[in-house]
C-alpha positions as CSV (number, residue, x, y, z in Angstrom):
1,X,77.6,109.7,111.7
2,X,81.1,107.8,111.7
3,X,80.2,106.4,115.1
4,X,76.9,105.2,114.2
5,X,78.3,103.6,111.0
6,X,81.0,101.4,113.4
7,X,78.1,100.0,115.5
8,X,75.8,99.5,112.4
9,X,78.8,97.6,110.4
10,X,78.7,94.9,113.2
11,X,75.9,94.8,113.6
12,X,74.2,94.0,109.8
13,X,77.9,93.8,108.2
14,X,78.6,96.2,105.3
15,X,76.0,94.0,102.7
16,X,73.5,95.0,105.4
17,X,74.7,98.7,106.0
18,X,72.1,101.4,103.8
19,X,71.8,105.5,104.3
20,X,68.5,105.4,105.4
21,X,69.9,102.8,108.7
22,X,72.6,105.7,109.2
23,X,71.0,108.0,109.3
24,X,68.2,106.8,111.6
25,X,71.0,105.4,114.4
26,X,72.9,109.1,113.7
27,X,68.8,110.6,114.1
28,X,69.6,113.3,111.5
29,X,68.0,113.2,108.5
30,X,68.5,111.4,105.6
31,X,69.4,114.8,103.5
32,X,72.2,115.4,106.1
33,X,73.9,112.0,105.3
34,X,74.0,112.7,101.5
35,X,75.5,116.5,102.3
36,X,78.5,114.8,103.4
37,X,78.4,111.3,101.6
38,X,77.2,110.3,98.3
39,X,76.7,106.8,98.6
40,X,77.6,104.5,102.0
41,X,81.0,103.5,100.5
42,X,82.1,107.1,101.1
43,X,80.6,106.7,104.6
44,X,82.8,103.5,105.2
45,X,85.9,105.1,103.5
46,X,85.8,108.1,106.1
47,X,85.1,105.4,109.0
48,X,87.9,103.8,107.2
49,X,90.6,106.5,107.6
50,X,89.7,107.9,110.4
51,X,90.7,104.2,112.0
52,X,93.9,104.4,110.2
53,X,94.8,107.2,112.0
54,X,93.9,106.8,115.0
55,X,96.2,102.9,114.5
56,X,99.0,105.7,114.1
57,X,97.9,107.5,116.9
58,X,98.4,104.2,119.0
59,X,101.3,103.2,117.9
60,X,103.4,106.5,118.6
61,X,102.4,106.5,122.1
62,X,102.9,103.0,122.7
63,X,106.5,103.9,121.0
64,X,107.0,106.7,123.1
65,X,105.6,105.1,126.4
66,X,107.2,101.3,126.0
67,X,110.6,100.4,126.0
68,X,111.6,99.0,122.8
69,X,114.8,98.1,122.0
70,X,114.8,97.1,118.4
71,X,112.5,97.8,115.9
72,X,110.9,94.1,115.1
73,X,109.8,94.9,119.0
74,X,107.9,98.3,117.2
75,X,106.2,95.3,115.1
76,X,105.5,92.9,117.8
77,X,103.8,96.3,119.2
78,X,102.0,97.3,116.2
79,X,100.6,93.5,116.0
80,X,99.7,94.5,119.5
81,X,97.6,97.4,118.6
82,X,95.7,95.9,116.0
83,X,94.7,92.8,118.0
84,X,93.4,95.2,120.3
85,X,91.5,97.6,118.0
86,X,89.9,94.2,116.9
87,X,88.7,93.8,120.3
88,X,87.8,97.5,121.3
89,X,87.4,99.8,118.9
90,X,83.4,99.8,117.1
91,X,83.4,98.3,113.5
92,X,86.7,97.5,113.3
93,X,86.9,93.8,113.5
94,X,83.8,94.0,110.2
95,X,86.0,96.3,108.1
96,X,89.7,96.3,109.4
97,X,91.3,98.8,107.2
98,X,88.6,98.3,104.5
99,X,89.3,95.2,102.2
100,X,86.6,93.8,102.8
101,X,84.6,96.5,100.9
102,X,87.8,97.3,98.7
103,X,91.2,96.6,98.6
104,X,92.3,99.8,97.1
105,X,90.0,102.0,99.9
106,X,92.9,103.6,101.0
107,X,95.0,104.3,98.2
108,X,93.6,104.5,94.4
109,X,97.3,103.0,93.5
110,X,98.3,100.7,96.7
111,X,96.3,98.2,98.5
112,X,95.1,98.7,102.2
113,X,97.8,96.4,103.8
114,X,100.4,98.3,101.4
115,X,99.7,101.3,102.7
116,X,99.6,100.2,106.4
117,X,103.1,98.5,105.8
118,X,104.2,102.3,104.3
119,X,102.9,103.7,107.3
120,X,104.4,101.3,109.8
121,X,107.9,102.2,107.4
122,X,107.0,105.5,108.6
123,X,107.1,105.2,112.1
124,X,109.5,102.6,112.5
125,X,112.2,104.8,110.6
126,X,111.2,107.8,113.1
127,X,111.5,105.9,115.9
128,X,114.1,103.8,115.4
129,X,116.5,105.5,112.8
130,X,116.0,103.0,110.1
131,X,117.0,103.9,106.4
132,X,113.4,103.9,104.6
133,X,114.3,101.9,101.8
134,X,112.1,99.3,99.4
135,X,113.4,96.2,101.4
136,X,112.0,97.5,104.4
137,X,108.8,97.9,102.7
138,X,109.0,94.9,101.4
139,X,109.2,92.6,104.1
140,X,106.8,95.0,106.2
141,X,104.3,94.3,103.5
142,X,104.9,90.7,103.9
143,X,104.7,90.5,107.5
144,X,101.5,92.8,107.4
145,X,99.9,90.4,105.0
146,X,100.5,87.2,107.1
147,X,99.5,88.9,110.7
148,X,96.6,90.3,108.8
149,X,95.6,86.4,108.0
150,X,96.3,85.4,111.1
151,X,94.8,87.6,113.0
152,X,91.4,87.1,110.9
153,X,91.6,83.6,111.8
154,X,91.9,83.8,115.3
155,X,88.7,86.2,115.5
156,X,86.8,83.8,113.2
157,X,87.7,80.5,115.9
158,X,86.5,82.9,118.8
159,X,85.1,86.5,119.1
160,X,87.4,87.5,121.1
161,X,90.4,86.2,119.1
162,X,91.7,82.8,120.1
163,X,95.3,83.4,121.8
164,X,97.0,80.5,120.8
165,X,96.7,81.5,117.1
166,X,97.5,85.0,118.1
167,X,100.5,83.9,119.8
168,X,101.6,81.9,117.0
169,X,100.8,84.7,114.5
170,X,103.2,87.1,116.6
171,X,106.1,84.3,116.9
172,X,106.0,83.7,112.9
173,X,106.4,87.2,111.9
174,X,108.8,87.6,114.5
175,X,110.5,84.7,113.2
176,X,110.2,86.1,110.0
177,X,112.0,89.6,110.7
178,X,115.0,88.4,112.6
179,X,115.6,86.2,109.8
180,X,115.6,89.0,107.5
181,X,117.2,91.0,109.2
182,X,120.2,88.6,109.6
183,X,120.2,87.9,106.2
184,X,120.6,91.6,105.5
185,X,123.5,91.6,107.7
186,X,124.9,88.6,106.0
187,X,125.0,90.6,102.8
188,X,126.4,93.3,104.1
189,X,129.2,92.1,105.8
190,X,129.9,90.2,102.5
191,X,129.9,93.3,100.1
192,X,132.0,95.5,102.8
193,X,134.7,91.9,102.2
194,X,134.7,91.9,99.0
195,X,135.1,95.6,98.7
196,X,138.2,95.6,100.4
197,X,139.5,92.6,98.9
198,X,139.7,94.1,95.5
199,X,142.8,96.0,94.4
200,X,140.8,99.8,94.1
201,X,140.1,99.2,97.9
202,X,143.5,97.9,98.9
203,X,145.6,100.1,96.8
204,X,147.3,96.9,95.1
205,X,148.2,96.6,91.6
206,X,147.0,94.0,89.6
207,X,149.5,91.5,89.0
């Protein structure tokens, strides 16, 4: 039924998408849809989910597989994978992660890009030994939010996504992360200074 609800979504959009279509493209009948989902926003939640996962799924092989050096280059892959999914995977480029039938379809508490970023967080600290802190969430959230945008608007100027928007998408959050992440380095090279300049760290007394 999943299936048949990612081919239905693009082709009628969610406005368009009712049981009694599902369950003629699943052929089971329509008694069957409502034994496993009350209403087609339960149907599109599932769908929903199950494309999370399988984004994770990605994402740890193509961590495993590709050589990445540093973890922004996880991000740049991650931006990768979603262009992709637009491209290939059924229903995907309609709902993405769900906002456009709610923003909270993921998570009662965090929005759908909020919990990508937490799941990207995830990863990223598995993969690359990072400490999984709010900052890192933070900025993950940012850059989630602005590929996100990006990558809408390249699929809206073509179907296939226009590559010099993608492209420019990719170079901005990249931007983006190597400036924070040099700014967090700037910070800390600054505290560690002025920890050792004062007289607990140097074992002076005050004069």
């Amino acid at each position: 039924m999943l299936d048949a609800c990612a081919e239905l979504v693009d082709e009628v959009g969610y406005e368009g998408l009712t049981t009694t279509l599902l369950a003629e493209r699943a052929e089971v009948a329509i008694g069957s849809v409502y034994q496993f989902f009350p209403d087609k926003r339960a149907i599109v939640q599932a769908l929903t989910l199950r494309t999370m996962e399988s984004y994770l799924q990605r994402l740890d092989e193509r961590f495993a597989s590709d050589d990445l050096s540093d973890w922004w280059d996880g991000v740049d892959a991650a931006i990768d994978e979603y262009i992709t999914m637009h491209r290939t995977v059924p229903g995907f480029r309609t709902l993405h992660f769900g906002d456009v039938v709610d923003l909270h379809l993921l998570d009662e508490q965090r929005d759908n890009n909020g919990v990508i970023a937490d799941q990207l967080a995830r990863v990223l600290t598995e993969r690359f030994g990072l400490t999984d802190e709010p900052h890192l969430r933070f900025i993950l959230e940012i850059a989630v939010e602005a590929a996100d945008s990006l990558i809408k608007l390249a699929f809206r100027r073509q179907p296939e996504g226009d590559d010099r928007v993608l492209d420019e998408a990719k170079a901005l959050i990249r931007e983006y992360l190597h400036r924070q992440v040099a700014a967090s380095a700037t910070t800390a090279t600054a505290t560690t200074a002025g920890t050792a300049g004062t007289p607990a760290a140097s074992g002076a007394e005050p004069g």
